[in-house]
N, C-alpha and C positions, 0 to 999 in steps of 0.2 A: 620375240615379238609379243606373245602374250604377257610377259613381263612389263615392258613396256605400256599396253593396255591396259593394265589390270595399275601400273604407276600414275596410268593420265588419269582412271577414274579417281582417284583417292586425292590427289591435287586440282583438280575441277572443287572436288566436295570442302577441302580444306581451303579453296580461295572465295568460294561463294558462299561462304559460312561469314564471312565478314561485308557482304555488300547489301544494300539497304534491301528486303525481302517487296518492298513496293512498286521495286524496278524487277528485280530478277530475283529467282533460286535456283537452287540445284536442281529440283523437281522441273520448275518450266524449261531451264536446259534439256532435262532429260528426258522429256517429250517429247522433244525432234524427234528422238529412237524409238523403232520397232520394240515392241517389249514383247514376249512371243510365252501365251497360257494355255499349259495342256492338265485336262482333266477341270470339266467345270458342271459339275457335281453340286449337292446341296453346300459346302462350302466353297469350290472353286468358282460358282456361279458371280455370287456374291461380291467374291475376292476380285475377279476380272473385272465386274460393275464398277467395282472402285477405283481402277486403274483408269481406265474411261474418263470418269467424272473429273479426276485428276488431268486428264489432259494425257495420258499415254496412248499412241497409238496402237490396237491390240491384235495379234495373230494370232488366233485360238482355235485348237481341236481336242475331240472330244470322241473316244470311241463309240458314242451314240448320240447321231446325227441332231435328233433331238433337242439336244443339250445346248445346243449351238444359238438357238432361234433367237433369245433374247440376250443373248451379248452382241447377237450380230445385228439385229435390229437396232443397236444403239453404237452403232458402228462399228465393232468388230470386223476383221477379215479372217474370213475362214476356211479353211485348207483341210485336206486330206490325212494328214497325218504326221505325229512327229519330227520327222525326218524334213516335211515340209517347213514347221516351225522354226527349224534348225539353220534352213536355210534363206529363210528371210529376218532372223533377228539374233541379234547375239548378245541379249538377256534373256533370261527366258525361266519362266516358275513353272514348277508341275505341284499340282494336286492330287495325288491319287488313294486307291483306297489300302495298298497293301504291298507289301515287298515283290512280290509277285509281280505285280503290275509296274511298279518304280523297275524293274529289271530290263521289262520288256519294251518299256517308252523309251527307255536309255538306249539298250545295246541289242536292242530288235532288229529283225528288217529293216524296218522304216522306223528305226529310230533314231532319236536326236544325234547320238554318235555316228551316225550316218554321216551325216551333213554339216557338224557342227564348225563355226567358226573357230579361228584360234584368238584367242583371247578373249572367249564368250565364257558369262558368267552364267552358272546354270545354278537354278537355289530351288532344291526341292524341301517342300511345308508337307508330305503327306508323313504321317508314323511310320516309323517301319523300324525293324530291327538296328540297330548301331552299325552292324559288320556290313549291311548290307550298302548303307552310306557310304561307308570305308573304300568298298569295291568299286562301286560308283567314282567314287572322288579319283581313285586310281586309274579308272578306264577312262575317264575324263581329263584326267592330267597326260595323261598317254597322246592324246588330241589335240593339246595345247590349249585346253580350256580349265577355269574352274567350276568345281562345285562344293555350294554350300549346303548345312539342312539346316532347314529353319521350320519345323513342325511348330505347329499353334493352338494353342488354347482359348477359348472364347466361347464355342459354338455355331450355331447358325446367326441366331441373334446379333454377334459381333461380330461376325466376318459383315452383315446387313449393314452394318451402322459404323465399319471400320475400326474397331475399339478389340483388333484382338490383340493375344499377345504374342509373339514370334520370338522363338527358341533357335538361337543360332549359332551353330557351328562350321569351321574352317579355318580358311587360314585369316590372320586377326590383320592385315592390311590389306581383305577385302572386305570389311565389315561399313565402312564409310558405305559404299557404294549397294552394299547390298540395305543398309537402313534407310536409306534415300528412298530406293526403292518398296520398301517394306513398310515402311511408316505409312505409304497414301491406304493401306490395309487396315493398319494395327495402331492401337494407343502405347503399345509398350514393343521393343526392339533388343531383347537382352543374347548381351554375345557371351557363351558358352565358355568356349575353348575351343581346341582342334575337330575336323570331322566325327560326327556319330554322340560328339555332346550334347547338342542340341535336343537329339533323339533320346538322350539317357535322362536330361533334364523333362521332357513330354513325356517318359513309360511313366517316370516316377510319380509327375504330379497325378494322373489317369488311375495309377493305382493307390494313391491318397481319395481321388475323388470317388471312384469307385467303392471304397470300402466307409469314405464317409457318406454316399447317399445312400450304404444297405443299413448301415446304421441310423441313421436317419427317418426310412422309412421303418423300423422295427423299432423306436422309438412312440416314433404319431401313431403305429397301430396298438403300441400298447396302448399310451395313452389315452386313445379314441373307444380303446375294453374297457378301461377302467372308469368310462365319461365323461371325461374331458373334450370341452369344444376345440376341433382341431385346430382354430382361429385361435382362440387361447391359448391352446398350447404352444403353436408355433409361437405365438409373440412372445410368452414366459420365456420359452428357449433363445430366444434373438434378444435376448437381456441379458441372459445367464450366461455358465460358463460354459453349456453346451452346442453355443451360437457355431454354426458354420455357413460355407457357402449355400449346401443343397437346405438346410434350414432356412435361412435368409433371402437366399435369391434365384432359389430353384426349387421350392419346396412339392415334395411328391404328391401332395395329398391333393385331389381334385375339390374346387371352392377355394384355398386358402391364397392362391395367390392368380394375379391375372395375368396372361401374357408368358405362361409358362406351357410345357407340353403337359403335366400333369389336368392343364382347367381345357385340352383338346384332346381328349382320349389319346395322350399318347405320342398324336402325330405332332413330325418335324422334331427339333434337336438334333441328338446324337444319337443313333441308333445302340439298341443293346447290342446287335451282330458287330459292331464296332469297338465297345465296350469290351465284348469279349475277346477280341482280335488283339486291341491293346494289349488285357490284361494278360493274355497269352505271350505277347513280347515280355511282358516284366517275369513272367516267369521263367521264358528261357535264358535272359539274363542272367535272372536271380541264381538259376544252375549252373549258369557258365561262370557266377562268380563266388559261387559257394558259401552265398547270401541266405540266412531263413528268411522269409517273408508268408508266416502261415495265415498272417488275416488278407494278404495278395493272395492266396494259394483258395482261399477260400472264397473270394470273391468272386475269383476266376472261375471254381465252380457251379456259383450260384448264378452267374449269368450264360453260363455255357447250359444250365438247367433250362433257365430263360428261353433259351433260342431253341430249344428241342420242345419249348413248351408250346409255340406258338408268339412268344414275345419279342423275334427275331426283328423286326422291322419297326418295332414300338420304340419311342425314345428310354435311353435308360434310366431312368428314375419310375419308368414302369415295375420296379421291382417293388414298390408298396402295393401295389392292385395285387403281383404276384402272391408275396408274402400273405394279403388278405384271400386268395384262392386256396393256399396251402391250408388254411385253417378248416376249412373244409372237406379235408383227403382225410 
């Protein structure tokens, strides 16, 4: 049966790929359906707005009631708890912050595998370890459901404005049906390979980004010793060969750019406690695959510094304010 299901979505997708988008798509199709969001958090928030806007009808819960108010004001239904979710929608994405948490919405009490449909697709976007997807995708298939990961890159900013990017692994003829879904989110939809890719693809970029914003900020604060306007510096650098992302379009340095957490002391983005959660998956990785990664290994504990320092809740490119504190220990 879920074979089947999982067959109609992927011939729906490949026959309304060819009909005039003026009349119909796959997306207004697939709005008839319940699409069911757990975990709406400073990205899940966002992510379910989007679904909405698109015309998805949304089942959303959220283990703090709170969370709920402005998806639900914008039509949202909202329930009690996973298991609830499970039971009125057989798409359904979770948000969450941690493997931990992805464990217990799944095969909880009241969790989704409670109540799940057979032939429901379940596509969890939160980080989390690779093995831990694996498990999932198994206790899921046991149910007669799928599951995909699709963890995402962007931020806050672009889950806001739908332009993120979703990393996605499982099985490769459900990918039609999960990018359908995944596009009214995200600008970019890239399919990985098998379960836990997805997630090996998001440690890796996290711990690229991570060691190029310490770099970054220990850059501008030299430069800013030596007297260099940090306005000029940064624009020197987004010329030159030292151009990168957190230089160009997340720069840490408060003044140099606007609309970043760096020019709001900090707040909103991506948390360091997050930051360090990631880099903490790319290291147990990196162990289990008997990888070195000593500039991951170090980043790791320069933000796990961070969060004993008080910089726990501050976006992570708060690590140039830090750097500029240490100069004075």
């Amino acid at each position: 049966m879920a074979a089947v299901l999982r067959g109609s979505r992927c011939l729906v997708g490949r026959f309304y790929k060819h009909v005039d988008f003026a009349f119909v798509s796959t997306r207004s199709m697939a709005s008839k359906t319940q699409v069911g969001f757990i975990g709406l958090g400073n990205m899940g928030n966002p992510m379910a707005k989007n679904l909405l806007k698109h015309g998805y009808p949304v089942i959303a819960t959220d283990v703090f009631p709170e969370s709920c108010k402005e998806v639900q004001e914008l039509g949202a239904q909202i329930v009690d708890n996973p298991a609830e979710v499970a039971d009125k929608a057989d798409r359904i994405i979770t948000m969450l912050p941690s493997s931990p948490n992805v464990v217990d919405v799944y095969t909880g009490p009241n969790g989704i595998l409670k109540k799940v449909k057979k032939g429901s697709l379940l596509i969890d976007s939160s980080t989390i370890d690779p093995s831990v997807s694996k498990e999932m995708a198994a206790a899921a298939d046991k149910m007669g459901a799928v599951f995909m990961d699709a963890p995402v890159s962007g931020g806050v900013g672009a889950a806001s404005s739908g332009k993120l990017t979703f990393m996605v692994g499982g099985a490769e003829e459900e990918f039609t049906a999960v990018k359908e879904l995944l596009s009214c989110m995200g600008a970019n939809v890239v399919y990985c390979g098998q379960v836990g890719t997805g997630q090996a693809a998001k440690i890796c970029n996290n711990m690229l980004l991570a060691i190029g914003m310490i770099g970054t900020s220990e850059t501008m604060n030299l430069g800013i010793r030596l007297g260099l306007d940090p306005k000029l510096l940064a624009q020197i650098l987004n010329m030159s060969s030292g151009r990168c992302w957190s230089s160009d379009t997340y720069n840490p340095v408060p003044g140099v750019m606007e609309g970043v957490p760096s020019g709001n002391n900090y707040q909103g983005g991506f948390g360091t406690q997050l930051m360090a959660k990631d880099l903490g998956l790319a290291q147990n990785t990196a162990t289990n695959t008997k990888t070195p990664v000593p500039l991951g290994s170090l980043a790791h504990q320069i933000y796990r510094m961070m969060c004993a320092r008080g910089y726990a809740s501050k976006d992570f490119s708060s690590v140039f304010q830090f750097l500029r504190e240490e100069e004075g220990q």
